[in-house]
N, C-alpha and C positions, 0 to 999 in steps of 0.2 A: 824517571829522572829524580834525582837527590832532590829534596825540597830545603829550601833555604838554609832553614833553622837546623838540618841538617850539616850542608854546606858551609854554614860557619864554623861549625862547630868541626869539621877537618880540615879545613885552611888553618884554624887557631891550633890544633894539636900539633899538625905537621909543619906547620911552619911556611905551607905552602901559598906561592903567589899568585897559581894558575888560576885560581879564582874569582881572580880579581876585578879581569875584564868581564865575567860575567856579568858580576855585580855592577858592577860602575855602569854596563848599558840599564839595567834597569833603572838608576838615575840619572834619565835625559833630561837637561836642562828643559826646563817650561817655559820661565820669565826669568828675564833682565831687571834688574830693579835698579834704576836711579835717580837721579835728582834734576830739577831746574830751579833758576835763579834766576831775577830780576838783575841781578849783577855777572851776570852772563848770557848777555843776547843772544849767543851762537845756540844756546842751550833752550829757548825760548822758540827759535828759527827752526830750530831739529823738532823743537815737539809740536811745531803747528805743522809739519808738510808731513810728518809722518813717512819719513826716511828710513828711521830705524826698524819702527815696523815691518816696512814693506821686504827689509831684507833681511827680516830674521825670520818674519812668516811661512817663509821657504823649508822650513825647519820645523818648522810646529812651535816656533820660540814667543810668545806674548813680549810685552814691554809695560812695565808700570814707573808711572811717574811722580815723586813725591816732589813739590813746595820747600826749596829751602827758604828761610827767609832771613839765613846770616851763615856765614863760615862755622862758626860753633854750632847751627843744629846740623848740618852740611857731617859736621866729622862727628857727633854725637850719632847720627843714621849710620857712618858706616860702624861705628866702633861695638854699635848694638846690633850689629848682623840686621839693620832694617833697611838698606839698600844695598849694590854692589859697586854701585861706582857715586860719585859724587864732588860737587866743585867746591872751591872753597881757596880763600889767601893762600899763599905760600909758606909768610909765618907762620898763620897757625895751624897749617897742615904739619907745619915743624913742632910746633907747641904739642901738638896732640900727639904726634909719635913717639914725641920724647915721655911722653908720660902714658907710652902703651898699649895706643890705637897703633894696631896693626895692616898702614899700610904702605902705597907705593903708588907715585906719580909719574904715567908715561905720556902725559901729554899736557899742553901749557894752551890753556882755551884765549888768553888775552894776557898781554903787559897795560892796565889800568892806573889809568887815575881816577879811584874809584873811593879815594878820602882825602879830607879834610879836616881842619879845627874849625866848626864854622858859630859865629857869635851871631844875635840881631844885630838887624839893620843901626840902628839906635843904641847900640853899646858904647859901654866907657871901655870897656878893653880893647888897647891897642898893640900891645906885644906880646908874645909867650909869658914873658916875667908877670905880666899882669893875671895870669892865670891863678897865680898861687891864692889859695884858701877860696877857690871859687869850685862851684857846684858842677861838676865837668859829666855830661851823657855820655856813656859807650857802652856799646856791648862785649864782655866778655869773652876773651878766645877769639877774638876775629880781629881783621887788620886796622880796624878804628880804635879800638882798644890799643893795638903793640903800637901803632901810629901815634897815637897821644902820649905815650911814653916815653918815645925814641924824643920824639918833640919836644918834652917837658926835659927832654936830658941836656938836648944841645942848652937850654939855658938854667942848669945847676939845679932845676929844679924833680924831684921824684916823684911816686905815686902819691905819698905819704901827705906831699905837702899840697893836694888838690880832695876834693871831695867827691869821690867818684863815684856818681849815681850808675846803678847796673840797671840797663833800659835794653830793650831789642831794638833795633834800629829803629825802625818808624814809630814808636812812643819814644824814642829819645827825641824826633825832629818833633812830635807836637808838645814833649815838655820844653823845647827852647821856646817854642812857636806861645805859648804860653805864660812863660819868663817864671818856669820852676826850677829852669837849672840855667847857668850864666852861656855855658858854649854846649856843645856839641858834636862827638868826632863823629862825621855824616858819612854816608854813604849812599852811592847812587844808585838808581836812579831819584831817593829821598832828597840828598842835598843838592843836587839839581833842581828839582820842585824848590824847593827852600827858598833859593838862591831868585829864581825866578816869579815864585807866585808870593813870597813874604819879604824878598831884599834881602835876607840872610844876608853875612859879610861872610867870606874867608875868609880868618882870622891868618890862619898858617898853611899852603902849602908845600909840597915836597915829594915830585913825583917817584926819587929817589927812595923813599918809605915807604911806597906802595907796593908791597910784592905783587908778584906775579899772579895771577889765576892760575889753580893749582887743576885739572881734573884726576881727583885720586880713585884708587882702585883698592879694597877689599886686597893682603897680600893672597892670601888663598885662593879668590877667586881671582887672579892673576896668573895663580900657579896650574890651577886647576881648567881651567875657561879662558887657555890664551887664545882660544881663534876669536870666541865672541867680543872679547876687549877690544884684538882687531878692528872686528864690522862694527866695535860703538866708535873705534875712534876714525875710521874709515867713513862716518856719519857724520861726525863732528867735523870733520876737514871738508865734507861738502858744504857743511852749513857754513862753516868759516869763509869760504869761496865765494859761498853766494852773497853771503853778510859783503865781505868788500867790494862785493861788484852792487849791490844793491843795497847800498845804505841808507837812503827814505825810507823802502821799503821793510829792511831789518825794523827803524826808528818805526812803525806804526805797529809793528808786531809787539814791540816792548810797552808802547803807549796804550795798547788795547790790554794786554796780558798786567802789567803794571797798574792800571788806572792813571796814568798820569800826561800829560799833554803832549803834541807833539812835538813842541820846543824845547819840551824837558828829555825827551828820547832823543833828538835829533844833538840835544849838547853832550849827554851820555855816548853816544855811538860814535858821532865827530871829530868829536873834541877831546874826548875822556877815555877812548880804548881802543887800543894797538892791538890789531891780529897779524901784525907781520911773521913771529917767530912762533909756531908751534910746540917744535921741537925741545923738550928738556936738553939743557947743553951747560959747558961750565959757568954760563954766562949766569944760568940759575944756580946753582950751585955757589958761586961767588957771592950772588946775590943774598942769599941765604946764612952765608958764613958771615958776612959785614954783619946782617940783622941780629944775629943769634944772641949775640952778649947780651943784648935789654933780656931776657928769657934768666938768664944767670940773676944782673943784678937786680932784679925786681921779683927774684926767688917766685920764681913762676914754674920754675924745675927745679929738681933735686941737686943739691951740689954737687960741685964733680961731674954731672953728667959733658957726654964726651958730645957736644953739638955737633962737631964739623964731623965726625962720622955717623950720626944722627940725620945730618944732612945728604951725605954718602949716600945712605943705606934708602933715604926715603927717594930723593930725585933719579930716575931710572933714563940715564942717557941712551940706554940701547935700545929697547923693545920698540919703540916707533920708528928708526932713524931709517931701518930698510923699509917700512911700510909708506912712509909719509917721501922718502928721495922717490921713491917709484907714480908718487900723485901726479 
């Protein structure tokens, strides 16, 4: 038989394709690599019962599981080829592709209320307006961050005019919890702890600013490994199934996996996140287009760049629609 380095080397001269499937079997997928989040229960549900495994194992396929612990390191793992799938906001699954990360969302893990502006219990701030020249926690690149913005816009006010502490989520809730910074745009399951074990105030809600939960996909490995994205999201729709038929049970999963109680799971899961719509649809897409201008004026992206087909290009309405009408 022609040995490899052979083999390359007359596919490259001739031009030839017949090669190709040779090659490609000898790189059979191994491992799946992606993400959970404490801000994606469904994702939490899937990696305790060990669903995904059980049906890639058929295969000889592993599954590894990385710890997001915000939207920005979520799309920082795919953009480094260090996972292949992963969850993360809506906006900033927008934010990141406009500026390069190459990828593509065909499934929608939760519609969340999953931020807030949240001040102590004991603050003098009582409006947005009062925000201004105060020391404001968020993490960069995630939806508490575009969410304090959007926010800070409806009342005249910009980035410029607050002091934006860069914190990861849970050192932004213990510098509120501390009084190193005046507010905190939170996120749960943290600002639910917050709210309940220190009286945190809501300063500003706006379920309307909360994009969606994004679960994106690696474009390549999209193009290349469409059956396995299938059986993750064919996993994912189980765990979403079960999540709404079993919602204590979800809330104790998040409470053990989180560290945090089961009143603060139970108001996360109950109260704060919609698995009704899976499906990418223009409903996201619309959603995405209203959000997009904060990304312009708060030169978060390059001028000029073309959002609404940024948008297009990233929310993927087909690839699920026959797999998931068929659930």
């Amino acid at each position: 038989m022609m040995k490899r380095r052979h083999l390359l080397q007359w596919a490259a001269a001739t031009g030839s394709t017949l090669a190709l499937p040779t090659l490609r079997a000898a790189d059979a997928l191994k491992e799946v690599r992606l993400d959970y989040a404490y801000y994606s229960p469904t994702s939490l549900v899937l990696r305790r019962f060990g669903w995904l495994e059980d049906e890639l194992k058929r295969d000889g396929i592993g599954v590894k599981w990385t710890l997001s612990a915000g939207s920005n390191r979520a799309l920082e793992y795919l953009n480094s080829n260090s996972v292949d799938i992963a969850s993360s906001a809506g906006l900033a699954a927008l934010l990141s592709k406009a500026n390069g990360n190459p990828i593509k969302t065909p499934y929608i893990f939760s519609r969340p209320e999953w931020t807030a502006l949240v001040v102590p219990k004991d603050s003098s701030i009582k409006t947005l307006k009062d925000l201004k020249g105060k020391k404001i926690a968020a993490t960069k690149g995630t939806d508490p961050y575009l969410f304090l913005l959007r926010a800070l816009h409806t009342v005249g006010l910009k980035r410029s005019d607050i002091e934006h502490v860069a914190l990861q989520h849970a050192d932004g809730r213990v510098a509120l919890e501390q009084g190193r910074v005046d507010a905190w745009a939170g996120l749960d399951p943290l600002m639910a702890a917050a709210e309940l074990e220190s009286g945190a105030r809501l300063l500003y809600r706006n379920v309307a600013f909360n994009t969606y939960g994004f679960l994106n996909v690696r474009e390549d490995f999209l193009s290349q490994r469409p059956n396995e994205v299938r059986r993750v999201i064919a996993a994912y729709e189980r765990a979403r199934l079960w999540t709404l038929a079993n919602q204590s049970e979800a809330a104790k999963i998040l409470s053990e996996e989180a560290k945090v109680s089961l009143p603060v799971a139970l108001l996360q899961i109950k109260a704060r996140t919609d698995l009704s719509n899976p499906i990418p649809s223009s409903e996201h897409v619309k959603a995405l287009q209203s959000a997009s201008p904060i990304l312009l004026d708060e030169a978060l992206v390059k001028p000029g760049t073309d959002l609404n087909k940024v948008v297009t290009d990233l929310v993927d309405t087909q690839f699920s629609r026959n797999l998931l009408a068929k659930a």
